[in-house]
Backbone as a chain_set.jsonl record, in Angstrom:
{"seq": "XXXXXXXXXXXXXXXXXXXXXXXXXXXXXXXXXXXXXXXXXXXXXXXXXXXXXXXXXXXXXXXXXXXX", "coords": {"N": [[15.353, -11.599, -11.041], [15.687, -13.209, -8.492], [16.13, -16.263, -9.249], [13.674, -18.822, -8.195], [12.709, -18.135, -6.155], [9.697, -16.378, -4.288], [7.894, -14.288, -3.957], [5.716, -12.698, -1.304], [4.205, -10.875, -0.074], [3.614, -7.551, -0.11], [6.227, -5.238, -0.611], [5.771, -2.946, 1.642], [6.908, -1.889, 3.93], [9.978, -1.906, 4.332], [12.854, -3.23, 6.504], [15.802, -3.518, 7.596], [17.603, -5.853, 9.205], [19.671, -7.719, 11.881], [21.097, -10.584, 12.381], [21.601, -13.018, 15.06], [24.055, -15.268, 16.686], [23.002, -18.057, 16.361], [21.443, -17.292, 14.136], [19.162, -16.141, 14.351], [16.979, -13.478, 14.295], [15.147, -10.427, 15.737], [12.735, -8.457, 15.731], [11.178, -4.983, 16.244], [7.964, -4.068, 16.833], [5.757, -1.362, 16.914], [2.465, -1.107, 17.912], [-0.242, 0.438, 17.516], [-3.023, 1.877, 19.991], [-4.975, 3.247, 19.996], [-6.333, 4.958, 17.824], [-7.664, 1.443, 18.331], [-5.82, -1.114, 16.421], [-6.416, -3.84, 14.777], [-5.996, -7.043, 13.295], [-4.567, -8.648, 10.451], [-0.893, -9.02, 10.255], [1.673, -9.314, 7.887], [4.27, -10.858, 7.204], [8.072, -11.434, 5.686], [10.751, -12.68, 4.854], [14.143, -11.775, 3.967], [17.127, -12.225, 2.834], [20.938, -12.15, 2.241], [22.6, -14.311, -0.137], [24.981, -14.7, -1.509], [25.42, -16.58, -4.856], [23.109, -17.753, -5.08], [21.23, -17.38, -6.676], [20.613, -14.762, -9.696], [20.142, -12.365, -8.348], [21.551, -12.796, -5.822], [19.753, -13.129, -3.565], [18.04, -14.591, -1.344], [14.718, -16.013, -0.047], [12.481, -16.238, 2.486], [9.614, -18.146, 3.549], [7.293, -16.618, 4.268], [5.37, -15.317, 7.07], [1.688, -15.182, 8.845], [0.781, -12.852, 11.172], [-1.53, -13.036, 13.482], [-3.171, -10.041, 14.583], [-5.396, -9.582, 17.713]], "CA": [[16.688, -12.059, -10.785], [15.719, -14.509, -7.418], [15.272, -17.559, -9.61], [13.434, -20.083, -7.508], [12.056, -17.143, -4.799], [8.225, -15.698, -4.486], [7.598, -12.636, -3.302], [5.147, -13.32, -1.01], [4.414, -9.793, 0.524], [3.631, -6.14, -0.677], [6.95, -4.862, 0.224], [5.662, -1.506, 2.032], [7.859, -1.446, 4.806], [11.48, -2.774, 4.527], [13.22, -2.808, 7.552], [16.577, -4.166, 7.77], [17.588, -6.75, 10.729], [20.825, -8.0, 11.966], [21.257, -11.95, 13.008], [22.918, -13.414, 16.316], [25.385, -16.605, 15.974], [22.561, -19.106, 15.689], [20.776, -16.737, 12.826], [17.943, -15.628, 14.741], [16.733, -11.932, 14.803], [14.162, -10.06, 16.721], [12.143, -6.961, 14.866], [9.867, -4.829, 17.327], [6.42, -3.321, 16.023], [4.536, -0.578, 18.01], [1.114, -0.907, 17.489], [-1.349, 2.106, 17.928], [-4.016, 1.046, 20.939], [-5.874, 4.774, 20.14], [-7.022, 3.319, 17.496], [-6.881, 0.147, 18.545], [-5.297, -1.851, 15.622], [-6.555, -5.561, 15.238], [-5.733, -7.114, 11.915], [-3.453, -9.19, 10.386], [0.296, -8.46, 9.5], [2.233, -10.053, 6.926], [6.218, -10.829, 6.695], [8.585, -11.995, 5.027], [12.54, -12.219, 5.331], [15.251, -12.087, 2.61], [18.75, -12.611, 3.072], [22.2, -12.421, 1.02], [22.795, -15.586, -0.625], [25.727, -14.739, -3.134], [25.552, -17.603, -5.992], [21.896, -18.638, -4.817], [20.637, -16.637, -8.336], [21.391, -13.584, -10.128], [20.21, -11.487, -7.166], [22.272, -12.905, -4.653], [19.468, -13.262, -2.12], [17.161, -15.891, -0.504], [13.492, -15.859, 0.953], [11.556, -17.112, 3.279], [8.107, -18.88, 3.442], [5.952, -15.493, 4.688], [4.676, -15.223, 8.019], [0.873, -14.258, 8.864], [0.467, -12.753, 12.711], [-2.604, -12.501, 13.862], [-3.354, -9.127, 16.309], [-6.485, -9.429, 17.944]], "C": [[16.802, -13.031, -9.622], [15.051, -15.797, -8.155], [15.015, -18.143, -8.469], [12.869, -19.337, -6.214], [10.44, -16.869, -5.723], [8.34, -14.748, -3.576], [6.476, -13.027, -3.061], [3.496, -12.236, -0.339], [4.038, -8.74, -0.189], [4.978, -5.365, 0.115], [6.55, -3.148, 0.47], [6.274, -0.89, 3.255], [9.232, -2.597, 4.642], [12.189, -1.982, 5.633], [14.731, -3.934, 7.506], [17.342, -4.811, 9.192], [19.384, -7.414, 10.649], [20.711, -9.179, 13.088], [22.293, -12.444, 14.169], [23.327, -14.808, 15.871], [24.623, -17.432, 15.81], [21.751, -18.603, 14.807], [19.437, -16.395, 13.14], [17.891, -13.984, 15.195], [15.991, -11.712, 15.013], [13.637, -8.726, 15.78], [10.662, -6.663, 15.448], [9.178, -4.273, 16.185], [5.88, -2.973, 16.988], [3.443, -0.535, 17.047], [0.326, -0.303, 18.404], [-2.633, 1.105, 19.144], [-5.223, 2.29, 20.802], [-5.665, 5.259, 19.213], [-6.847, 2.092, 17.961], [-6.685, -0.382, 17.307], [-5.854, -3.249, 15.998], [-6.632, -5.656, 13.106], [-4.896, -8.093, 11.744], [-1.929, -8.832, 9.894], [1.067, -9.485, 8.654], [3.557, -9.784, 6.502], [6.75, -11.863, 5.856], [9.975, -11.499, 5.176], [13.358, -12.813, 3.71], [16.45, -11.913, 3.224], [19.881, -12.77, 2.062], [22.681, -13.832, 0.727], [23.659, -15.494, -1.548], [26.29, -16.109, -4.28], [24.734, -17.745, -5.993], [21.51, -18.5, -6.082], [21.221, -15.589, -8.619], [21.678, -12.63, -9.405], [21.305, -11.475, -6.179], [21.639, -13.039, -3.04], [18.61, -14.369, -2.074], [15.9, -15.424, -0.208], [13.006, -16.734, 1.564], [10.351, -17.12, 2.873], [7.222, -17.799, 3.686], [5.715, -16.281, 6.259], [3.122, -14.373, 7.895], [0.53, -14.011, 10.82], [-0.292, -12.047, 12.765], [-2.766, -11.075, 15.243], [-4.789, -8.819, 16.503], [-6.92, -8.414, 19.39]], "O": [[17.826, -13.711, -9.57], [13.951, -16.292, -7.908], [15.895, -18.132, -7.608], [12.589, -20.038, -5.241], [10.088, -17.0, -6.895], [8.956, -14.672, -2.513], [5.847, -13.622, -3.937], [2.324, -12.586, -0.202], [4.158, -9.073, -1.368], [4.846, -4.944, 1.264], [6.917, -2.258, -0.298], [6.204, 0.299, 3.569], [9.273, -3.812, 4.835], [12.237, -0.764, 5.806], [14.541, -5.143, 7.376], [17.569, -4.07, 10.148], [20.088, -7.52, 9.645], [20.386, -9.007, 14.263], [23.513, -12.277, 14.158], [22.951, -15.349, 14.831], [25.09, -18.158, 14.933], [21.014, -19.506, 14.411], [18.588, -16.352, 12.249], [18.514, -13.42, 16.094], [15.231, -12.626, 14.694], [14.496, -8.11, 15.149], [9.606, -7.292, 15.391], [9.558, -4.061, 15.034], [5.481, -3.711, 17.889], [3.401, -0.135, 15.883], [0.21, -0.428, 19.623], [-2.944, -0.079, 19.022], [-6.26, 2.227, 21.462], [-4.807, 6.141, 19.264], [-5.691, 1.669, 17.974], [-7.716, -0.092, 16.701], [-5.82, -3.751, 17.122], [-7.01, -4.933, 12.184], [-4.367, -8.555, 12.756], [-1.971, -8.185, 8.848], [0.894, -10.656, 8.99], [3.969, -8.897, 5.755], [6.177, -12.859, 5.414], [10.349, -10.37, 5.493], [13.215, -13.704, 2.872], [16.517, -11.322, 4.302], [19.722, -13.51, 1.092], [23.219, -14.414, 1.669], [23.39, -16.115, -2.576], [27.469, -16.446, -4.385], [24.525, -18.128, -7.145], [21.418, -19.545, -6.727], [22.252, -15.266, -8.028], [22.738, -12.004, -9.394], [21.881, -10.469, -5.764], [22.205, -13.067, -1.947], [18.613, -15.096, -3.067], [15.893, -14.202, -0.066], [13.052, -17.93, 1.275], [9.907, -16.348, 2.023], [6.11, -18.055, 3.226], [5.851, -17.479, 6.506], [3.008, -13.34, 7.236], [0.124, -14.91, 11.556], [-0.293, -10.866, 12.418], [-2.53, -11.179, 16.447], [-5.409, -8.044, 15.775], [-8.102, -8.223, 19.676]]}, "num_chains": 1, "name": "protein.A"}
């Protein structure tokens, strides 16, 4: 139903975020040090778009952040 979107992502954590007036939001991540964690993580943001497609939402391009 997102004509014209890719799913870019394994969605295994959805976390929902809330935008300030120029549309930028912040989303923490604790990462374990005992294990240490090193790896890469992989996002991706969707958003309500009502008309965009059938869905009604939007995506973004993916992010990959490196933690070394």
């Amino acid at each position: 139903g997102m004509t014209g979107c890719t799913l870019l992502v394994d969605p295994i954590i959805v976390a929902p975020s809330v935008t300030d007036r120029a549309g930028g939001s912040t989303f923490a991540i604790g990462l374990n040090d005992d294990p240490l964690f090193t790896g890469d993580l992989y996002l991706q943001w969707l958003w309500p778009a009502p008309g965009a497609n059938p869905f009604g939402m939007r995506d973004g391009q993916g992010l990959r952040v490196q933690v070394r």
